[in-house]
N, C-alpha and C positions, 0 to 999 in steps of 0.2 A: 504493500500500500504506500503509496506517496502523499506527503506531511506538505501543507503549507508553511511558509516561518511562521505565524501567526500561530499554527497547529501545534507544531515543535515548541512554541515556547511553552504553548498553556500545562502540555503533558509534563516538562519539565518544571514546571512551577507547581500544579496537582503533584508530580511524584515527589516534591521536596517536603510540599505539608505533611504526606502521609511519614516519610522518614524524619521529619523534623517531630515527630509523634511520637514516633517509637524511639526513636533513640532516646530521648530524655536527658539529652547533656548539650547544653546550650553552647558552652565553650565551643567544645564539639565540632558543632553544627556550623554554628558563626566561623569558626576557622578555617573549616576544611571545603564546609557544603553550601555554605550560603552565597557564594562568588562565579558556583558552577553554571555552565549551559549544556544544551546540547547544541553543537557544533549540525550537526546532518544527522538525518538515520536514512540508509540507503539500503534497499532489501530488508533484510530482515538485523541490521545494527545501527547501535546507537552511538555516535560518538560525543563522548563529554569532554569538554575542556575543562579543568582545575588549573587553580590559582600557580600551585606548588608543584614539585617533586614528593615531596611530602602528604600533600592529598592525593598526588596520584597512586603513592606505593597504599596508603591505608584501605582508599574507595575501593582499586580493584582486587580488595583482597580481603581486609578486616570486615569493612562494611556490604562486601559484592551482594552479598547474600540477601539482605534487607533491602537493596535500592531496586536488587531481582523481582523482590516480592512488588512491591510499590510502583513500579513503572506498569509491572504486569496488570497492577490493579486498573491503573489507568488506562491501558492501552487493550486491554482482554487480547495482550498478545504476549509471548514469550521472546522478547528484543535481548541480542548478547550486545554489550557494555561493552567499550574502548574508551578506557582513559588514557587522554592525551594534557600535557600540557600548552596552556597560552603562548608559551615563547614558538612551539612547532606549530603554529597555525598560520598558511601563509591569508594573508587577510583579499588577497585578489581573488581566493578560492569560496565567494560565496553563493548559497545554493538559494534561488530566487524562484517565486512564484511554480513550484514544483517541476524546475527542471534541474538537468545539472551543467549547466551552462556557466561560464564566469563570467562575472560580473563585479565592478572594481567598488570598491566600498563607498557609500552615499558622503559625499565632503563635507555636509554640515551637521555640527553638532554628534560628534563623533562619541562623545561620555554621554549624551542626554539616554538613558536609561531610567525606565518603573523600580522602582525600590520594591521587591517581591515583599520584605515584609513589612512593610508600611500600611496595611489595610484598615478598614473599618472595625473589622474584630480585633486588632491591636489598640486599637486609640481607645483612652480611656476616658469617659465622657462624664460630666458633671455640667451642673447648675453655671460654672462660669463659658464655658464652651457648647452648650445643649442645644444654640439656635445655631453656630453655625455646621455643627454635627450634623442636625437636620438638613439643613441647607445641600449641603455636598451630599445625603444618601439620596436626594431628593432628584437633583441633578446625575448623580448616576447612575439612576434607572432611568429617567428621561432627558436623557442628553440633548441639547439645542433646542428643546421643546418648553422650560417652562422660564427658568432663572439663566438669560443670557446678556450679561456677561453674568456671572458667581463673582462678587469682592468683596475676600476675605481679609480682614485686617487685625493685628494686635503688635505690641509689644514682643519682643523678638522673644523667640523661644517655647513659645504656647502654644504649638503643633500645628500652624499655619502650611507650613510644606507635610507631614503629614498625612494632613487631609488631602493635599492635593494629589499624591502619589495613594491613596486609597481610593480616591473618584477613580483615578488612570484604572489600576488593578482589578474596582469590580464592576466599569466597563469592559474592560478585556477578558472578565472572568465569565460576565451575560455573553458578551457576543465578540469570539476569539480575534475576527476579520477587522474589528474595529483599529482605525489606526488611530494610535494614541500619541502625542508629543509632551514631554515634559523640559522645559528647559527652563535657565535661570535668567532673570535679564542681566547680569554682568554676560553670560554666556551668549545673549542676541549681541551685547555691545560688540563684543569681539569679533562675530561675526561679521558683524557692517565695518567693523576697522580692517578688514581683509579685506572687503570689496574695496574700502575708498584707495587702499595700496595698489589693487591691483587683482590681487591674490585670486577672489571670489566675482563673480557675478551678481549683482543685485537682481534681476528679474529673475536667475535659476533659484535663487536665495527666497522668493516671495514665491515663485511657484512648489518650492520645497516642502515649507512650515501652511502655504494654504492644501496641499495637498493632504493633509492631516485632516482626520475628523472632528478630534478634540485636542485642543490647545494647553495646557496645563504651564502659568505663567508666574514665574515666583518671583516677588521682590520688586515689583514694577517703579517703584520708589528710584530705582538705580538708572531710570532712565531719564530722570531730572536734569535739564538743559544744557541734554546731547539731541537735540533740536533735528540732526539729519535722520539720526539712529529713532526716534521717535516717529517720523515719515513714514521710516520704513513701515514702524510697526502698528498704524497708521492702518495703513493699505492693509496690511495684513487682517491685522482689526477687523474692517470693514467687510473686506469679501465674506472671513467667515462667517461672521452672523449674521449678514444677507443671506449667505450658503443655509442656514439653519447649524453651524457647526458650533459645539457646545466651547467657549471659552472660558478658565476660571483663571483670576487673578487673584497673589496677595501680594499685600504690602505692610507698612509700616504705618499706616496712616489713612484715615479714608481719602476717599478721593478729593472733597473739596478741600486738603490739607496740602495736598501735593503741587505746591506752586511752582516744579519747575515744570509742569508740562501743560500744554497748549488746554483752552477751555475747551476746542473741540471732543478732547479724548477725554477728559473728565468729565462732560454732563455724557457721554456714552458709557461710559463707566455707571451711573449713576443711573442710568435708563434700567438696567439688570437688577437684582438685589445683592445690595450691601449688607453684609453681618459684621459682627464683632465677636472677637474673643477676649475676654475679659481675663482680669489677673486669677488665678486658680482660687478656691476655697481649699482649706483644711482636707475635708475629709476627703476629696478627690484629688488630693495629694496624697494622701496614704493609700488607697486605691491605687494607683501609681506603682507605688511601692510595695506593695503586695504583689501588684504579676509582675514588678522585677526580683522579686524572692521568687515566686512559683519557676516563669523562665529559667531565673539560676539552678532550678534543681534545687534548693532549700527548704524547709518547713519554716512557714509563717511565724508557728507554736515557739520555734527557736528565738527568736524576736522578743525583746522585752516592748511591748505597746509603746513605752513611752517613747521607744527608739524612733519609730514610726511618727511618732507625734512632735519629736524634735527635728529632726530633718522636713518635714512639712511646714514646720514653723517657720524654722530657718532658710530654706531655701525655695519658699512657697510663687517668689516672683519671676522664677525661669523653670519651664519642667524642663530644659534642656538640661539647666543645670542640675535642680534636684535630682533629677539623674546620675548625672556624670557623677556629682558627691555621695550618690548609694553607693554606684558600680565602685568606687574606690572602698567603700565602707567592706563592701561584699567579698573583695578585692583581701584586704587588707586581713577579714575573720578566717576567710579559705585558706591566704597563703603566706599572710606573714605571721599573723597571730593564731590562730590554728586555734579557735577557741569553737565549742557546738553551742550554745549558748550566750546571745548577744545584750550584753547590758547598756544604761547609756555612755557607761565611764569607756566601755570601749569604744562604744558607734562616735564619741566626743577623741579620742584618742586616734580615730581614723583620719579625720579631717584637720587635727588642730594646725599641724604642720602648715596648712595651703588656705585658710582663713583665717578669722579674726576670733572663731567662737570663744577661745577661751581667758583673751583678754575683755570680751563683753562680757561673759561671764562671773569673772571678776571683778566689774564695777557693777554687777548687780545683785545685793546681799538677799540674802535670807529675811532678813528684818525689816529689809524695804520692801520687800512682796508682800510681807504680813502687813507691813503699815500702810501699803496702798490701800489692799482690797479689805482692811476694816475700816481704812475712809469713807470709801464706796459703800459700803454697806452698813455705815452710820453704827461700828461696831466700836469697842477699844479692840484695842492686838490682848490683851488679857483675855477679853470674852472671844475673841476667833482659837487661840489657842489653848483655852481650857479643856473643861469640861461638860460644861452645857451643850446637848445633844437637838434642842429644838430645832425645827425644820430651817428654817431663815440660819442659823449660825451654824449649824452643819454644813448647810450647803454654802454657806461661806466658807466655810472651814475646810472644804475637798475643793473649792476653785482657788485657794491658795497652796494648796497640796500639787495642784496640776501644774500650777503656773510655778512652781518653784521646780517642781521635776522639769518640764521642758526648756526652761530658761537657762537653770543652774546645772552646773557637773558635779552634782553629791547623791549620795547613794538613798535610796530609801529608810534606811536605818536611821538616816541622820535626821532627815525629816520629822520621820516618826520621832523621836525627841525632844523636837522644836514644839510637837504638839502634845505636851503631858506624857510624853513617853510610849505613844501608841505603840503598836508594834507594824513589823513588815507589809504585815499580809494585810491590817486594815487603813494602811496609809496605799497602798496599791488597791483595793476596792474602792478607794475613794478616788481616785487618779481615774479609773476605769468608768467609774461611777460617771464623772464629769465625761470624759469623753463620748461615750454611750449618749448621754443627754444630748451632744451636739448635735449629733446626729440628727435630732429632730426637733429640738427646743430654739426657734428664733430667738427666742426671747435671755438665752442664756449664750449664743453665739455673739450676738449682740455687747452682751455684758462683759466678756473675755477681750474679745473684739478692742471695749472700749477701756478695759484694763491693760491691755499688752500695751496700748500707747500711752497713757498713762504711766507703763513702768519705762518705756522707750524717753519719755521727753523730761520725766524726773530726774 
């Protein structure tokens, strides 16, 4: 049987989810399998391209077995595997609209590539992100039909490209033929700085990127008064969504912010629907962080809660970032510190080196937590750290528990101290106690909310 490329990639992207399942080692996976293609299947073989020498010797030998099973699943055929490496692929050797004719490789935008695991099932979705999640599932089931252009906008790092490389993926996973483009706009920029040298064609250049069905356009900001380079994209613009072809943009900014480009292209920007992604909440920053423990192959259970609730705290205004400072955390318990069991003195010992946590830490006592939130709650610090068990003073009494665990680097024991001597385990239900309530209490998100800054500007 003969494979479209279209064909060839979706089965190779179907066979990685089913192996990216069973294998259950993320490292793994990311290292060896997640960079792979199939090259051609000609008769009855498949050739894979990997990264390495390294994935070549494990794929066609450790792993053969497993990626056996999985392709078969996909293909209800029994295809023999050739792993080759990238360096042996002569790139004039490619196989086109099922022949085997060569054909020399397309000149533009040679990296723009779908991020295979960028999907809708990855992104993790909350109340700050929930309309423009909507937005983009909406758009890629009816591509150029309902929301043209899509512009999405936020602060850098809030899964704005994400999203865009998940439209791509579950258009091409509905309907494999579809041609997708994803490119960045520094990436257009360069492209036009090759035609004005000489290099490129400007009319091959717009026949190229309009021959695409769906546009996927990141960073539009970047084309602020480069005046020729915005023409371009201009024209491009325009034919496709005459064409009905689906465009999504982000940026940095919505559109009437963006004063280096022309008003033309901003009230067409503005014609489509504009979302925003707002700065994250709490608790879908711990969400976050839960399927990057599941991904790593860890148990959640190993996690001290409050670990989760520090790093949310701390790093709540880039998920890029919150990220990047888990992976180092996750990083740091596997392989340098070798501990099963993660507290916060260590999750704070992961990152102190590369921020700031534990000189803020240090300018924010114990005594000053307690004297904020008995301010607020028209207490003395005598009656929040007693004995008195009333509803109103208890529950003061665990939102100063929380906010000194997530704030501070001291153990629970010490805590419990500060308060009559509790012990462990009811200074940690009370931690728990609070966080649980966020989950659904406005009215007490609100009040944290309005105490964090509070202990920020004291």
């Amino acid at each position: 049987m003969d494979y479209s490329i279209s064909e060839i990639a979706k089965i190779w992207r179907e066979t990685l989810k089913i192996v990216d399942e069973r294998l259950n080692d993320r490292n793994m996976f990311d290292n060896f399998f997640a960079n792979s293609y199939i090259y051609d299947i000609r008769g009855n073989t498949a050739t894979v391209v990997v990264s390495s020498a390294t994935a070549e010797r494990l794929l066609s030998s450790k792993y053969i077995d497993i990626i056996r099973d999985a392709i078969a699943e996909v293909t209800d055929s029994n295809l023999d595997l050739v792993f080759v490496q990238q360096s042996s692929i002569t790139k004039s050797n490619i196989r086109v609209n099922n022949t085997q004719k060569e054909e020399s490789e397309p000149s533009f935008f040679k990296d723009a590539r779908l991020r295979s695991e960028l999907t809708f099932e990855s992104f993790v979705d909350g109340e700050f992100n929930q309309e423009a999640y909507k937005a983009a599932s909406v758009v890629a089931k009816n591509p150029g039909q309902i929301f043209n252009p899509l512009f999405i906008y936020s602060n850098s790092g809030l899964g704005k490209t994400h999203l865009l490389h998940a439209v791509g993926n579950a258009i091409k996973a509905k309907k494999p033929n579809t041609k997708v483009l994803y490119i960045d706009a520094n990436d257009f920029v360069e492209e036009y700085v090759k035609f004005v040298k000489g290099e490129k064609d400007s009319e091959t250049l717009k026949d190229f990127v309009c021959g695409y069905d769906v546009l996927l356009f990141d960073d539009v900001q970047f084309l602020e008064n480069k005046v020729k380079t915005e023409e371009m994209f201009f024209y491009i613009y325009q034919k496709m969504v005459n064409s009905d072809k689906q465009i999504v943009i982000t940026s940095d900014r919505q559109p009437n912010e963006l004063k280096g480009l022309e008003d033309r292209l901003i009230t067409r920007f503005s014609q489509g629907l504009t979302v925003k992604i707002n700065d994250p909440d709490q608790n879908t920053c711990v969400k976050i962080l839960e399927k990057q423990i599941k991904n790593a192959g860890l148990e959640i259970d190993n996690f001290d809660p409050a670990v989760l609730l520090f790093y949310a705290d701390k790093f709540s205004d880039n998920v890029r970032e919150l990220q990047g400072k888990f992976k180092r955390l996750i990083f740091y318990v596997s392989e340098m510190k070798q501990v099963e069991k993660i507290d916060l003195d260590v999750a704070i010992e992961a990152v102190q080196n590369i921020t700031n946590i534990k000189n803020a830490a240090a300018q924010l006592s114990e005594q000053k937590i307690i004297n904020v939130v008995s301010s607020y709650y028209k207490l003395s610090p005598n009656e929040l750290t007693g004995k008195t068990r009333t509803g109103q003073i208890a529950l003061a009494r665990h939102i100063a528990m929380y906010l000194i665990r997530i704030n501070i680097d001291i153990p629970l024991t010490k805590i419990g101290a500060m308060f009559g001597g509790r012990d462990h385990t009811t200074v940690m239900n009370g931690i728990l106690k609070v966080e649980n309530m966020l989950k659904t209490d406005e009215s007490l998100k609100i009040a944290v909310n309005n105490l964090q800054k509070a202990l920020k500007s004291n």
